[in-house]
Structure formats: C-alpha cells, structure tokens
LUMMAR-232505 format. One record per residue: residue number from 1; residue in three letters; x, y, z of N, C-alpha, C, CB in turn. Coordinates in nm, 2 decimals. Glycine has a CB too. Layout:
% residues N
ATOM    n  res  n.east  n.north    n.up  ca.east  ca.north   ca.up  c.east  c.north    c.up  cb.east  cb.north   cb.up
ATOM  NUM  Ala       X        Y       Z        X         Y       Z       X        Y       Z        X         Y       Z
...
END
This chain:
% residues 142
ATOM    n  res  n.east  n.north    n.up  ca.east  ca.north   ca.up  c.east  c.north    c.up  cb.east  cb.north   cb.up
ATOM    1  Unk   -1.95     2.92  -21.76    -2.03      2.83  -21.84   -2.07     2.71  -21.76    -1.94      2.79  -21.96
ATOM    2  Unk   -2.18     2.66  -21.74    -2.29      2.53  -21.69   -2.27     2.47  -21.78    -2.45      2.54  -21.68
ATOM    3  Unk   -2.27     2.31  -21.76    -2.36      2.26  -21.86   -2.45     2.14  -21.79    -2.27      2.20  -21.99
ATOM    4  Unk   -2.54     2.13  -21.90    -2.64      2.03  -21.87   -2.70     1.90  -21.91    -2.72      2.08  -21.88
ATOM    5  Unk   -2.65     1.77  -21.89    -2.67      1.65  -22.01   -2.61     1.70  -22.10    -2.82      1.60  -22.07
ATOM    6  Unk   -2.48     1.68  -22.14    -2.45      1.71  -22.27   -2.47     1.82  -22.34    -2.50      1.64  -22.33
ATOM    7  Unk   -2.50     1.96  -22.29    -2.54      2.07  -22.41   -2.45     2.16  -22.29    -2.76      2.12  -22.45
ATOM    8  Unk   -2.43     2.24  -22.33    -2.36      2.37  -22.27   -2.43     2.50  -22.26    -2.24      2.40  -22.33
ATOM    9  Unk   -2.45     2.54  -22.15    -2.54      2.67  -22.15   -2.46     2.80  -22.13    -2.65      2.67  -22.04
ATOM   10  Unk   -2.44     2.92  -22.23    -2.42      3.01  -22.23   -2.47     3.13  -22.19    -2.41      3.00  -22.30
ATOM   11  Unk   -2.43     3.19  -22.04    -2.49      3.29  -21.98   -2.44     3.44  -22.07    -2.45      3.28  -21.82
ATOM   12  Unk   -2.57     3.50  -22.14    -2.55      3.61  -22.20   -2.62     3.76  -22.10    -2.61      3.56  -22.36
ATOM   13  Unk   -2.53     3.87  -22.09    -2.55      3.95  -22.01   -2.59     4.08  -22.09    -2.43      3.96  -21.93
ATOM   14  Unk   -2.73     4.16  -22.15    -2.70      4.25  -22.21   -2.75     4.35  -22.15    -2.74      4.23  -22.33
ATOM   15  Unk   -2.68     4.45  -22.14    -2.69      4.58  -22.11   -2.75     4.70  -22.15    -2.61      4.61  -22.10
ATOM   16  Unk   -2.87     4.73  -22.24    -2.92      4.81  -22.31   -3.05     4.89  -22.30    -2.91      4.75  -22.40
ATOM   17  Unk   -3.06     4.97  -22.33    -3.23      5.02  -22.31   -3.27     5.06  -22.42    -3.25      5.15  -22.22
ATOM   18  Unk   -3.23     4.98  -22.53    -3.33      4.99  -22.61   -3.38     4.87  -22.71    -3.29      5.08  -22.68
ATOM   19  Unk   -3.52     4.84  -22.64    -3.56      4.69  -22.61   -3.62     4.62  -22.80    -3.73      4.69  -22.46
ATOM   20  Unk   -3.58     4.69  -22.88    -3.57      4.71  -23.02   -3.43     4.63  -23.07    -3.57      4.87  -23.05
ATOM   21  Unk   -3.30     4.69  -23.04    -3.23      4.64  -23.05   -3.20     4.49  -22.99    -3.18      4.72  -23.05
ATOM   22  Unk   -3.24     4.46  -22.85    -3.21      4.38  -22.75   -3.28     4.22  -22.80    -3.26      4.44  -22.60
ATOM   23  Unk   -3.37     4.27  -22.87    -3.48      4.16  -22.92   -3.40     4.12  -23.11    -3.69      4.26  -22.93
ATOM   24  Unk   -3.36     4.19  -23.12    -3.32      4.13  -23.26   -3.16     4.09  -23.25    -3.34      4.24  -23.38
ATOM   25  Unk   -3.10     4.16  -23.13    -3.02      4.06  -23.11   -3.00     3.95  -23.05    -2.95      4.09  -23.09
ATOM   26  Unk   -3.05     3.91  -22.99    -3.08      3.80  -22.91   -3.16     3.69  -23.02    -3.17      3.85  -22.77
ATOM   27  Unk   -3.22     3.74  -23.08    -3.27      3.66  -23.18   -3.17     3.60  -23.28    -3.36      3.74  -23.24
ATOM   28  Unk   -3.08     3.72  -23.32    -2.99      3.66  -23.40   -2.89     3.56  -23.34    -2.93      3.76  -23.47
ATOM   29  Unk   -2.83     3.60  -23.25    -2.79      3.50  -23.16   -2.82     3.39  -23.13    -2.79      3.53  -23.09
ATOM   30  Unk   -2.93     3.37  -23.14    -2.97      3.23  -23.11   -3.00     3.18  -23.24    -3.09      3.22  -23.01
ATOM   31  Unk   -3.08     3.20  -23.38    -3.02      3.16  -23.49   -2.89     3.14  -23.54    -3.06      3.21  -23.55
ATOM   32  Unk   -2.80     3.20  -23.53    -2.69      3.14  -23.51   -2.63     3.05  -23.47    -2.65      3.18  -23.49
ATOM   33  Unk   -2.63     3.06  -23.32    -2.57      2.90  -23.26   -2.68     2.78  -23.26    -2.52      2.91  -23.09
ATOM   34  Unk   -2.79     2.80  -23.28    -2.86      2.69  -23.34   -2.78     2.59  -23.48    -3.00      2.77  -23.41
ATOM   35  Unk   -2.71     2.67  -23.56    -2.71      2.65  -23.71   -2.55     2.61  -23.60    -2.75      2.79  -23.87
ATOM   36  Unk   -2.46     2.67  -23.57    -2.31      2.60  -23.55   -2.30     2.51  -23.43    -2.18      2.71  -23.53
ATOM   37  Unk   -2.37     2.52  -23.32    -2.41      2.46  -23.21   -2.49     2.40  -23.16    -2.41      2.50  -23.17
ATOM   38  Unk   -2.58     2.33  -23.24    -2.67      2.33  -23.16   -2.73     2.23  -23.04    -2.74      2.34  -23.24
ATOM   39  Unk   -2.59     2.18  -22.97    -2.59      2.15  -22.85   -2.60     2.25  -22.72    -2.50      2.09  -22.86
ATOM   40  Unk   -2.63     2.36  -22.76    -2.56      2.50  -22.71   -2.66     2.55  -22.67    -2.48      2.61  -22.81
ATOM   41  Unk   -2.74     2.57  -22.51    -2.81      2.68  -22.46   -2.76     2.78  -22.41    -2.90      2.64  -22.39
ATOM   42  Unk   -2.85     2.85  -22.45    -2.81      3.03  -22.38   -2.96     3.06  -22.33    -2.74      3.18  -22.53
ATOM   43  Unk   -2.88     3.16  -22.21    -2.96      3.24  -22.16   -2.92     3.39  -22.11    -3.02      3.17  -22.08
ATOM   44  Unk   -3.04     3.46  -22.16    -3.00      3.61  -22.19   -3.05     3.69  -22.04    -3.11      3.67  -22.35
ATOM   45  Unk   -2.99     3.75  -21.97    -3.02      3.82  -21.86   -3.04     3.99  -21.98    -2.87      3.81  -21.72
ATOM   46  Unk   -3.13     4.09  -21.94    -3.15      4.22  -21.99   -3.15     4.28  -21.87    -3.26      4.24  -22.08
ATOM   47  Unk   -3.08     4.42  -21.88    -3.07      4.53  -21.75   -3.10     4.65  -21.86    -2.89      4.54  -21.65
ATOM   48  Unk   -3.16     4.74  -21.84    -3.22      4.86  -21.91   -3.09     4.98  -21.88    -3.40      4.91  -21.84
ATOM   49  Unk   -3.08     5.00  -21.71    -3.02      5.11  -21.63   -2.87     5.08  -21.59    -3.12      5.14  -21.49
ATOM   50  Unk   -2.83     5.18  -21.57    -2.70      5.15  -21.42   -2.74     5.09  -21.33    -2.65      5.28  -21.34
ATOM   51  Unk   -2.85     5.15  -21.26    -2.88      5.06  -21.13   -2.88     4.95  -21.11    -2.96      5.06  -21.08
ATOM   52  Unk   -3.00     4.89  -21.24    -3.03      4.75  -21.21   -2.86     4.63  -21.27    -3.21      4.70  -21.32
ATOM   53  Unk   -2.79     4.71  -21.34    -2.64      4.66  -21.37   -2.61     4.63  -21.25    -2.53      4.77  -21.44
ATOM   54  Unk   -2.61     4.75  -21.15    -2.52      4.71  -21.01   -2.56     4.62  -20.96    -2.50      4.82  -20.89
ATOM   55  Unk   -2.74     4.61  -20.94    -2.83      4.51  -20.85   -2.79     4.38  -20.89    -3.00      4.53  -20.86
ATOM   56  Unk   -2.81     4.37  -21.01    -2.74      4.22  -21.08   -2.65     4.17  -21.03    -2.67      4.22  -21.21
ATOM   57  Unk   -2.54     4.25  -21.08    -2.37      4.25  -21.08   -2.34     4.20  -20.94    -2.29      4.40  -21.11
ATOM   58  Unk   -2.39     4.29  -20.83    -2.38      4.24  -20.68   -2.39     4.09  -20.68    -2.49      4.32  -20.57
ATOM   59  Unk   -2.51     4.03  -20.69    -2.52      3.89  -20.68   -2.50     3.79  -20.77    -2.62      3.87  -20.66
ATOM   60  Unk   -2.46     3.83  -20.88    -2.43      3.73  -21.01   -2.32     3.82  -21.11    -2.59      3.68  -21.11
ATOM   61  Unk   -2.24     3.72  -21.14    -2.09      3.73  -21.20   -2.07     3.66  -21.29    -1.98      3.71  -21.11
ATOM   62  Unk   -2.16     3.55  -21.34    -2.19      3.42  -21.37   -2.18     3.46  -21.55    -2.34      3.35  -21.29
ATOM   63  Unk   -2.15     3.54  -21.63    -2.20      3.54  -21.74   -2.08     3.52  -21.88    -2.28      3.68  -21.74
ATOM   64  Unk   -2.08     3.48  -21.92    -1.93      3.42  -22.04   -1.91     3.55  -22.10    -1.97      3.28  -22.21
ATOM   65  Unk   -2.08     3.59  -22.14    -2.08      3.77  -22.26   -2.10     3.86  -22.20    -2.18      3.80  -22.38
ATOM   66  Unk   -2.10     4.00  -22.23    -2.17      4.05  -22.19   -2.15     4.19  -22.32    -2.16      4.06  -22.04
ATOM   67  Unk   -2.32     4.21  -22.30    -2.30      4.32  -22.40   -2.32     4.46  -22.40    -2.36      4.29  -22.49
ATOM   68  Unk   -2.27     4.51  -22.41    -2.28      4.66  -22.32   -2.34     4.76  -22.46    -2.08      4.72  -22.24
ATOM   69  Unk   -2.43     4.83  -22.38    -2.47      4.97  -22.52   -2.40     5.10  -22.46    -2.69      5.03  -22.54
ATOM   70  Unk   -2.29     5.15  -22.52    -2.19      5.28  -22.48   -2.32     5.37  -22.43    -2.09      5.36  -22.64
ATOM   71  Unk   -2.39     5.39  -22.44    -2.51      5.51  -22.40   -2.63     5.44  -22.35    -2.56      5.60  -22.55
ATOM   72  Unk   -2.63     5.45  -22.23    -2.77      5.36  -22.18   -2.87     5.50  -22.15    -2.73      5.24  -22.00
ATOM   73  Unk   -2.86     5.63  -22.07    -2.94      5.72  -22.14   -2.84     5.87  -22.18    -3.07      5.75  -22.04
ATOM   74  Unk   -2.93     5.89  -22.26    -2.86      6.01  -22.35   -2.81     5.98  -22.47    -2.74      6.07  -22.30
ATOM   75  Unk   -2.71     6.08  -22.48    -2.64      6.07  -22.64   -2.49     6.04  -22.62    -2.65      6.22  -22.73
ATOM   76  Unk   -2.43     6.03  -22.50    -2.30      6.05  -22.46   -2.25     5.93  -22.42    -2.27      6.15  -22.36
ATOM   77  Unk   -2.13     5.91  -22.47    -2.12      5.77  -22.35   -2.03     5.76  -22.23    -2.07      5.65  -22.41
ATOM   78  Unk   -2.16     5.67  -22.13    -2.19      5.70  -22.03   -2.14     5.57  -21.92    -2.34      5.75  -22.05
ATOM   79  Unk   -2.11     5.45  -22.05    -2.13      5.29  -21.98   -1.90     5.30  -21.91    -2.19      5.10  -22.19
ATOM   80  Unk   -1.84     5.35  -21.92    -1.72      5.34  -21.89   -1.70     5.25  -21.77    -1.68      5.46  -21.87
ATOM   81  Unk   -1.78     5.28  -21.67    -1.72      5.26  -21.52   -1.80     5.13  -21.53    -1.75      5.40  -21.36
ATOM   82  Unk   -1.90     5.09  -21.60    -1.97      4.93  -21.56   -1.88     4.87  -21.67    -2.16      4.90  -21.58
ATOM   83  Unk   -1.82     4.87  -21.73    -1.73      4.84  -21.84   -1.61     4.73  -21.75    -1.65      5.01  -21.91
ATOM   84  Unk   -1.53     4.91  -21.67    -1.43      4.88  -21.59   -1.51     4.78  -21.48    -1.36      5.03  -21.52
ATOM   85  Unk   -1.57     4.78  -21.42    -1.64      4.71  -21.28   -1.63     4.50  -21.34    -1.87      4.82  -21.24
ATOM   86  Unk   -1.67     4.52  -21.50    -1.68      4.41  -21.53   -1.53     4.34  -21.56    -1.78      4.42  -21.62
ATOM   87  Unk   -1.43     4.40  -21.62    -1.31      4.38  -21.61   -1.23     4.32  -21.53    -1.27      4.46  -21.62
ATOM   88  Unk   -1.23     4.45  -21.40    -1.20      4.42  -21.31   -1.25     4.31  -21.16    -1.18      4.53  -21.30
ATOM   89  Unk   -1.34     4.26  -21.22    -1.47      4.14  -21.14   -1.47     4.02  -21.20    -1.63      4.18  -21.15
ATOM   90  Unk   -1.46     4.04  -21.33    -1.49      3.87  -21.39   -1.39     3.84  -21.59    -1.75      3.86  -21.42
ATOM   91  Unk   -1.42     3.77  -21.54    -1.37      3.70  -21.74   -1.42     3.69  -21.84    -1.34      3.57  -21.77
ATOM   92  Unk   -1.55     3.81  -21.81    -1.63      3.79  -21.89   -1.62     3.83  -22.06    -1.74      3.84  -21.83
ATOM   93  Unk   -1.61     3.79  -22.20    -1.58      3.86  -22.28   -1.70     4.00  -22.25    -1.58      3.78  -22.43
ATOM   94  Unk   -1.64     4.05  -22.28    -1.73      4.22  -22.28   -1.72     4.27  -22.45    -1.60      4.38  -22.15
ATOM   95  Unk   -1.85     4.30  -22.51    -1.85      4.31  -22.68   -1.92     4.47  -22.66    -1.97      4.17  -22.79
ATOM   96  Unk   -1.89     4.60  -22.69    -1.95      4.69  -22.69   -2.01     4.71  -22.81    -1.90      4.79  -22.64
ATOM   97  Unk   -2.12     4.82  -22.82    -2.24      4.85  -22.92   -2.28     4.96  -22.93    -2.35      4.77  -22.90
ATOM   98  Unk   -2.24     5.07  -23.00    -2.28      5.18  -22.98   -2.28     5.27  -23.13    -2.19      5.24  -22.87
ATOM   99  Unk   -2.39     5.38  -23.11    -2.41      5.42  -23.26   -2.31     5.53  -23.25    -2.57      5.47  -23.32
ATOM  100  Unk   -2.23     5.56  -23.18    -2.10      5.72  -23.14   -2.01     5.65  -23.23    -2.01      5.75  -22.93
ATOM  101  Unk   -1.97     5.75  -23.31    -1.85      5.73  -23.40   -1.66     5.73  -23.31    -1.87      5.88  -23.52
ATOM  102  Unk   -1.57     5.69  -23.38    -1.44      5.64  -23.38   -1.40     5.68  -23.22    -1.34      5.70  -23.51
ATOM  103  Unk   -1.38     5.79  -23.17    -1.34      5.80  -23.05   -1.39     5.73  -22.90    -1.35      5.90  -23.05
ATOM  104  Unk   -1.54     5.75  -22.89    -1.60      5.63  -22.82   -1.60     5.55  -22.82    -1.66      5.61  -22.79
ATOM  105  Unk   -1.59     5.46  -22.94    -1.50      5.33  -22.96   -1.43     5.31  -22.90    -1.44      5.31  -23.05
ATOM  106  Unk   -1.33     5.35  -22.94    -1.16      5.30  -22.87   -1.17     5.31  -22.69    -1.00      5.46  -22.94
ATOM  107  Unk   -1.24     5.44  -22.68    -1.29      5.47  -22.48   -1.31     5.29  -22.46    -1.52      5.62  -22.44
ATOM  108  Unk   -1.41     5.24  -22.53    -1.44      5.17  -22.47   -1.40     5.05  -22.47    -1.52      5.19  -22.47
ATOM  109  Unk   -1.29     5.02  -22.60    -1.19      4.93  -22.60   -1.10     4.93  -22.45    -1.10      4.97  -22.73
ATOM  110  Unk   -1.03     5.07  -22.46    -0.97      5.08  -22.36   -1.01     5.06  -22.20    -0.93      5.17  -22.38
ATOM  111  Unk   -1.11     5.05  -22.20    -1.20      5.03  -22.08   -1.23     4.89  -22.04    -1.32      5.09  -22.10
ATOM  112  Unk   -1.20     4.78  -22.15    -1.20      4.62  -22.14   -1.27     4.59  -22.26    -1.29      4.56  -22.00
ATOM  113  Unk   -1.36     4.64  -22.37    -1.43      4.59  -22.47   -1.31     4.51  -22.56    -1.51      4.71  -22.55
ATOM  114  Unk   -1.35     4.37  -22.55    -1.28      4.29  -22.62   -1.32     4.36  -22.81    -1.32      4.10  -22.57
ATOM  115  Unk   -1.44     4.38  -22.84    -1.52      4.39  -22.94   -1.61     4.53  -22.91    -1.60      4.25  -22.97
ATOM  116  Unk   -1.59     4.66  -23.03    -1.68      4.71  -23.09   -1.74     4.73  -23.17    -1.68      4.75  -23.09
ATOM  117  Unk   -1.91     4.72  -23.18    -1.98      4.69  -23.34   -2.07     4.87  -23.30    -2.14      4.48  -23.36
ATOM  118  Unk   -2.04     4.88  -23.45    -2.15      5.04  -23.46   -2.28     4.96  -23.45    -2.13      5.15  -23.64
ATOM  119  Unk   -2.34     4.99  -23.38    -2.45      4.96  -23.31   -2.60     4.95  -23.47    -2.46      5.11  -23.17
ATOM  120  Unk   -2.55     5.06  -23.52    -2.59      5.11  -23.66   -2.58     4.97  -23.78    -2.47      5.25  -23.70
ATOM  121  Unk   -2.46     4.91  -23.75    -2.42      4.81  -23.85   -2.40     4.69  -23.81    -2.31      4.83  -23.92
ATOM  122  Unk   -2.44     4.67  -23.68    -2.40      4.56  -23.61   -2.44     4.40  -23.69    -2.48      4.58  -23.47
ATOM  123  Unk   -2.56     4.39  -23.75    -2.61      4.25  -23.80   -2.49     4.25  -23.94    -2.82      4.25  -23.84
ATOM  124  Unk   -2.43     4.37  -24.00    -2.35      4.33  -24.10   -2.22     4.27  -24.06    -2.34      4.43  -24.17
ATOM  125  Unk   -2.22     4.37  -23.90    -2.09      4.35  -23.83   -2.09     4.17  -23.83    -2.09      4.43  -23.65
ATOM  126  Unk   -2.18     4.15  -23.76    -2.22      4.03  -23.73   -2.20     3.95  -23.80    -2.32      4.02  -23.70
ATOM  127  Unk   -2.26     3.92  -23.93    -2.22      3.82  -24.01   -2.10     3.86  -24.03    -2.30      3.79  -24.14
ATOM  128  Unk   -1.99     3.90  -24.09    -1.83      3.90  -24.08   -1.80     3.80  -24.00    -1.75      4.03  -24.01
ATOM  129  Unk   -1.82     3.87  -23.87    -1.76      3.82  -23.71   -1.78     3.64  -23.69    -1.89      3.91  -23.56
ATOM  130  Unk   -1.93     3.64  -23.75    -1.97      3.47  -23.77   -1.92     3.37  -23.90    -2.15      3.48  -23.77
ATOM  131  Unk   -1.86     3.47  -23.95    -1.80      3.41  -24.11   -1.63     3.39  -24.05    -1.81      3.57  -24.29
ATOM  132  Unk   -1.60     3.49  -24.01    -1.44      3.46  -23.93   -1.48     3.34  -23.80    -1.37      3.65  -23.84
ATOM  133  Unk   -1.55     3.30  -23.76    -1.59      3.19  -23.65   -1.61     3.08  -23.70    -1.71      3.21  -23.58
ATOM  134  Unk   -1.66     3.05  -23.90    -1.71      2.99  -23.92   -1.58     2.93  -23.97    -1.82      3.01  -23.97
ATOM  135  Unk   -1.48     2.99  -24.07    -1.35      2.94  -24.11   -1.25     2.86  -24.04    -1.30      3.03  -24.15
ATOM  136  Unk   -1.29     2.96  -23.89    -1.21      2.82  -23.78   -1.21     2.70  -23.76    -1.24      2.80  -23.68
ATOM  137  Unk   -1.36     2.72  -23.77    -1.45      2.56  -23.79   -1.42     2.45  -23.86    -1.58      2.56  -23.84
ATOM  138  Unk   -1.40     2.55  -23.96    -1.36      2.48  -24.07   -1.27     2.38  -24.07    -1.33      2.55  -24.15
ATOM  139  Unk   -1.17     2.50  -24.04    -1.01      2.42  -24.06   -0.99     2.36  -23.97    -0.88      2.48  -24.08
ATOM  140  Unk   -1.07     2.37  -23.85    -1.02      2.24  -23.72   -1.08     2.11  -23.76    -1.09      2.28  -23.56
ATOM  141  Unk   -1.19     2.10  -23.89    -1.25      2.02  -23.91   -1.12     1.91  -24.03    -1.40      2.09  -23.94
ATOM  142  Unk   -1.06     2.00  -24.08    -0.99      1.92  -24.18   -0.88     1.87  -24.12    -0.95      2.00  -24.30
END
C-alpha cells in the first residue's frame, strides 16, 4: 500500500479474460470505496493470460488484492499454480471468482484464496461481503 498527501492508494491486481466482468467489477469497486473511503485511491492492473501474469509478476509484487478468475481459458480450472506463485511471493489478499461449482472452490481456497465468489453471483456476493465490512465500521465507530 502507497500513499499519497493524505489518501492511500490501493494496488488492485485482476486476473481475468473476460473484459465484461473486469469492467463491472472494478466499477463496483470503486463505487464502493468512494461511499466508505473516500480518501482511498486504487489502481487496477488487468492481465487477460498466464503469460502476461508471469511478465507482471516478474517485475511487480506491489499489489494489496488480487483477483484471480479460476478459468482464464476454457472451462476447467486452470489458475492453481499462479494462485500458489502468489502465496508463496507476496501478502497479497488473493479473492477467487469463478462460475465452477463447490469443488473448484475449495481447490482454490486451498491453493491461497483467502475468498471465493461464484463468479455468477458475485455483485450479490458482494454486497453481503460490503454489509459485513460495513458493521465493523460501525462498531469501531461507537
């Protein structure tokens, strides 16, 4: 985490190839910490492939999130070993996102995913996740 005059900038890492989803989350994301933060910049790095993961990854380590899609191509999932590579490299929270039901889940828990959202339900996931963030708030406030 940077910060800059007083605001703190959040390096967000997302991993996905599908530039549909990548845009509406990032969007929501930033409506969000607008509304609880809004001393709070972020900035979103996007990698489509494996490759350009590694090309990144080699030179920058720098990121607080990162969000990984279990299937970058195909139907299977395929993200395990950049999962592990991030684990074993940095502190980064790691949140996985995938539309594969209950077993590739857990793969990818077990692999470092602090967080898995069905990729499918994620913006419902989402508000939960930001309603359990928000009650913290709360009570640290009282």
């Amino acid at each position: 985490m940077e910060t800059q005059k007083n605001s703190t900038i959040i390096r967000i890492l997302i991993v996905d190839d599908d530039k549909y989803f990548v845009f509406l989350l990032t969007h929501k994301i930033k409506r969000v910490l607008q509304i609880l933060s809004p001393e709070m910049k972020i900035e979103f790095i996007h990698v489509k492939n494996e490759n350009d993961f590694y090309e990144l990854w080699e030179k920058d380590q720098n990121f607080r999130i990162v969000s990984m899609d279990g299937c970058l191509t195909g139907s299977s999932l395929n993200t395990i070993p950049l999962i592990k590579k991030i684990k074993e490299s940095s502190d980064s929270l790691i949140v996985g996102c995938t539309s594969l039901l209950d077993e590739p889940r857990e793969e990818m828990k077990k692999a470092g995913c602090r967080l898995v959202f069905n990729k499918d339900l994620i913006f419902k996931d989402f508000i939960g996740f930001i309603n359990e963030i928000d009650k913290v708030l709360y009570n640290n406030l009282k």
